[in-house]
C-alpha positions in Angstrom: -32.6 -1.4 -41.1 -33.4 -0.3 -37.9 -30.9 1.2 -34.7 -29.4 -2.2 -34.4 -28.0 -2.1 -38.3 -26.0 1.3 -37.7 -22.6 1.9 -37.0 -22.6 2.6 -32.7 -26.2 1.5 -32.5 -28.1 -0.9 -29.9 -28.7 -0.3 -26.7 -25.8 0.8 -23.8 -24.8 -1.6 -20.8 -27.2 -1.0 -17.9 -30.0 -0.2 -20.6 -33.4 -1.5 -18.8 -35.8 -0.5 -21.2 -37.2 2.0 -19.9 -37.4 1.1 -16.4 -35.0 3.1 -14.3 -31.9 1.2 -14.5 -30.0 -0.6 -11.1 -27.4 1.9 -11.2 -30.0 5.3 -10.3 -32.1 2.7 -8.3 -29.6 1.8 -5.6 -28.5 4.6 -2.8 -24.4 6.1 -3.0 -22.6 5.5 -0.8 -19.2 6.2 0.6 -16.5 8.0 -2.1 -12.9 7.6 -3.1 -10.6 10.0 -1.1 -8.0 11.3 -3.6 -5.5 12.5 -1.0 -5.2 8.7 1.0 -1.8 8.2 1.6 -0.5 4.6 0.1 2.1 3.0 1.9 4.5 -0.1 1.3 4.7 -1.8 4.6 7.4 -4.1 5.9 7.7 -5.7 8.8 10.4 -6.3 11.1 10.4 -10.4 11.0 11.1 -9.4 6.9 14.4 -6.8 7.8 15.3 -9.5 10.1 15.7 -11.9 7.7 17.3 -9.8 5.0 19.6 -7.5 6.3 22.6 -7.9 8.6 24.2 -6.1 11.5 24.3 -2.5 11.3 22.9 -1.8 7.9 21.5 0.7 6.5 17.3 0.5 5.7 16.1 3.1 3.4 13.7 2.8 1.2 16.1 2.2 -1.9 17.9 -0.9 0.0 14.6 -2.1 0.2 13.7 -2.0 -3.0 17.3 -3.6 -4.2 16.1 -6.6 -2.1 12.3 -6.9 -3.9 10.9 -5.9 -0.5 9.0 -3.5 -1.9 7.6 -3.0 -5.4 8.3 0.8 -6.1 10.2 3.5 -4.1 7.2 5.3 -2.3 6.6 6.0 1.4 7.1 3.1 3.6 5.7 2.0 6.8 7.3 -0.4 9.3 5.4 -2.4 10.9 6.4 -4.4 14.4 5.4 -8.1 13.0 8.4 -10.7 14.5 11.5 -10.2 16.1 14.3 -8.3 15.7 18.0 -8.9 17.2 20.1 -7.3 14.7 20.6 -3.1 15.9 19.5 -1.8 11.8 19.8 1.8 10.9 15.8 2.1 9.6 14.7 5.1 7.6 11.1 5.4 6.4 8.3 7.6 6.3 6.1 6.2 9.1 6.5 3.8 12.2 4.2 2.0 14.2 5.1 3.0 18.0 5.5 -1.0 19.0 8.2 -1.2 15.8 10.3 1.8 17.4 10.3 0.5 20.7 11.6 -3.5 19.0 14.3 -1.5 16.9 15.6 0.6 20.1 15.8 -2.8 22.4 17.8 -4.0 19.7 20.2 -1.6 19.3 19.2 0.1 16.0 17.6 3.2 14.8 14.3 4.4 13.5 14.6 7.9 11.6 11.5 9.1 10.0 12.4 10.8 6.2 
């Protein structure tokens, strides 16, 4: 008999006995921002490596190639070298990977 012996019954996790439990104790702080943006990012050294001359980059060729895991907004990065002038489509670019694709030849259009 007792709380322990029905159905649901003992004590929840964080239960101090009384005492106010860690959880209230400690100050919040910081929060989860619902509207952060999450982006896939590849870097060049990567579209170096896997594509050839004149290709197109979107983010559906990268996906084809396991660069990315789903088809969401991607960023470039400028990581590496690149040689080959690539036709790059994605969401965002960092300024030093636009300069790298222009010297080479390519494009970088932002979707």
């Amino acid at each position: 008999k007792g709380q322990l012996a029905r159905s649901g019954g003992g004590k929840g996790p964080g239960f101090e006995g009384g005492q106010m439990p860690l959880q209230r104790r400690l100050i919040k702080r910081g929060f989860k921002n619902l509207f952060k943006k999450e982006f896939q990012i590849v870097n060049l050294d990567t579209l170096e490596k896997f594509f050839s001359d004149g290709e197109a980059v979107n983010p559906e060729t990268l996906k084809e190639k396991g660069l990315i895991s789903k088809t969401t907004d991607v960023k470039i990065l400028s990581r590496g070298v690149i040689n080959k002038p690539l036709m790059i489509k994605a969401n965002r670019f960092s300024k030093g990977a636009i300069e790298k694709i222009r010297q080479a030849g390519g494009k970088a259009e932002v979707i």
